[in-house]
C-alpha positions as CSV (number, residue, x, y, z in Angstrom):
1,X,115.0,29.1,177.1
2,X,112.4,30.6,175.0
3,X,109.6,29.6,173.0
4,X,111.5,30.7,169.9
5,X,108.6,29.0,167.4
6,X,106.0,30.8,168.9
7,X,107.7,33.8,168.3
8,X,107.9,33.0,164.8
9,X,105.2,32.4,164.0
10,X,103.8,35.4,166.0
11,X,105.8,37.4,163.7
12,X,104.8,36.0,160.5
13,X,102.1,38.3,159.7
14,X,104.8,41.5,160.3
15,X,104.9,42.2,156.2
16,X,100.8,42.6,155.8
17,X,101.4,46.2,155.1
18,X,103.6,45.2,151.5
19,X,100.7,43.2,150.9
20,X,98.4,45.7,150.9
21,X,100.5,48.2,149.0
22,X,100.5,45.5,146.7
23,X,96.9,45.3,146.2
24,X,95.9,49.0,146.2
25,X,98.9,49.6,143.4
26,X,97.6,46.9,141.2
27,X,94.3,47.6,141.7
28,X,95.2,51.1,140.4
29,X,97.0,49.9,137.6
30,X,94.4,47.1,136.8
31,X,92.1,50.5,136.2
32,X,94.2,52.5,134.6
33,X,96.1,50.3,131.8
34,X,95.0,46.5,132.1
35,X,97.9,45.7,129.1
36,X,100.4,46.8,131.6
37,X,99.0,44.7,134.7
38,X,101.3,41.7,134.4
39,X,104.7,43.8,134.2
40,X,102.9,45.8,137.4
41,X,102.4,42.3,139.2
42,X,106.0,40.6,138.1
43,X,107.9,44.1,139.5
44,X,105.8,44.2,142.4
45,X,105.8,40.7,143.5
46,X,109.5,41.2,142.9
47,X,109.8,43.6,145.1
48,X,107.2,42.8,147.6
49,X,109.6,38.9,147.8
50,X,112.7,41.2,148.7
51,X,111.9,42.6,151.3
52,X,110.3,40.2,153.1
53,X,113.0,37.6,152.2
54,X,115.5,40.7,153.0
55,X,113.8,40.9,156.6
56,X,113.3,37.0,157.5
57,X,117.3,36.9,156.6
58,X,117.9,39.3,159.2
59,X,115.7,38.1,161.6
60,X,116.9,34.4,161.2
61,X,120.7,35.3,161.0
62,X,120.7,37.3,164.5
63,X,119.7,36.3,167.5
64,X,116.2,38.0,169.3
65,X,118.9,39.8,171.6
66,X,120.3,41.7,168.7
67,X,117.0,43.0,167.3
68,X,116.8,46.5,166.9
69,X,113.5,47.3,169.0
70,X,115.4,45.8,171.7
71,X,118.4,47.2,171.9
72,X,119.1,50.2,173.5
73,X,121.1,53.4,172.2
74,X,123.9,53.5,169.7
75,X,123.3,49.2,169.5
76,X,119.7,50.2,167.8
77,X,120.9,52.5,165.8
78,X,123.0,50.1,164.0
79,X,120.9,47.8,164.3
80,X,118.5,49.6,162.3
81,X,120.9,50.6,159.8
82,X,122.1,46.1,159.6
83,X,118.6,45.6,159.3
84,X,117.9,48.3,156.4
85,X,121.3,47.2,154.7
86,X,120.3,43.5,154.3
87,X,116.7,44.2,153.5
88,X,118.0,46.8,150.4
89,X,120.5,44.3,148.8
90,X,117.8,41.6,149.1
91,X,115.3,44.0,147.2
92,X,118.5,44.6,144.8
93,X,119.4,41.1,144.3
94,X,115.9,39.9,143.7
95,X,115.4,42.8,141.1
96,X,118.1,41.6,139.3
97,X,116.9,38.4,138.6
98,X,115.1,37.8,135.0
């Protein structure tokens, strides 16, 4: 059986490039128009939360078998597209929140 808390929290880290798109946008913004630098965090964290709640679900909900970088042929394709599907109506459903 594996170790399947190291892998987790090997994989924590996996969503460090959101992070940083984070901080270079605001950073942008924060120069630009300072007014509109809460709205740019709230929509951003917003986002940001989405996708990596959108990508934890996935991970969580299917077993390491059924991950698409280990699959092989048509399986990874729709893999990829479970993966991308769950990850967009997590981004959707946490935009819709107030």
């Amino acid at each position: 059986m594996k170790n399947y808390l190291s892998l987790y929290l090997k994989d924590l880290g996996r969503a460090w490039p959101l992070l940083l798109v984070f901080a270079i946008t605001f950073a942008v913004v924060l120069t630009l128009n300072p007014a509109k630098a809460g709205l740019a965090i709230w929509g951003l964290s917003k986002l940001a939360l989405g996708a990596y709640v959108g990508y934890w679900a996935d991970r969580l909900t299917f077993r390491p078998e059924d991950r698409p970088h280990v699959l092989q042929g048509v399986e990874r394709g729709t893999a990829w597209k479970r993966r991308a599907w769950i990850v967009s109506a997590s981004i959707v459903a946490v935009a819709l929140l107030p």
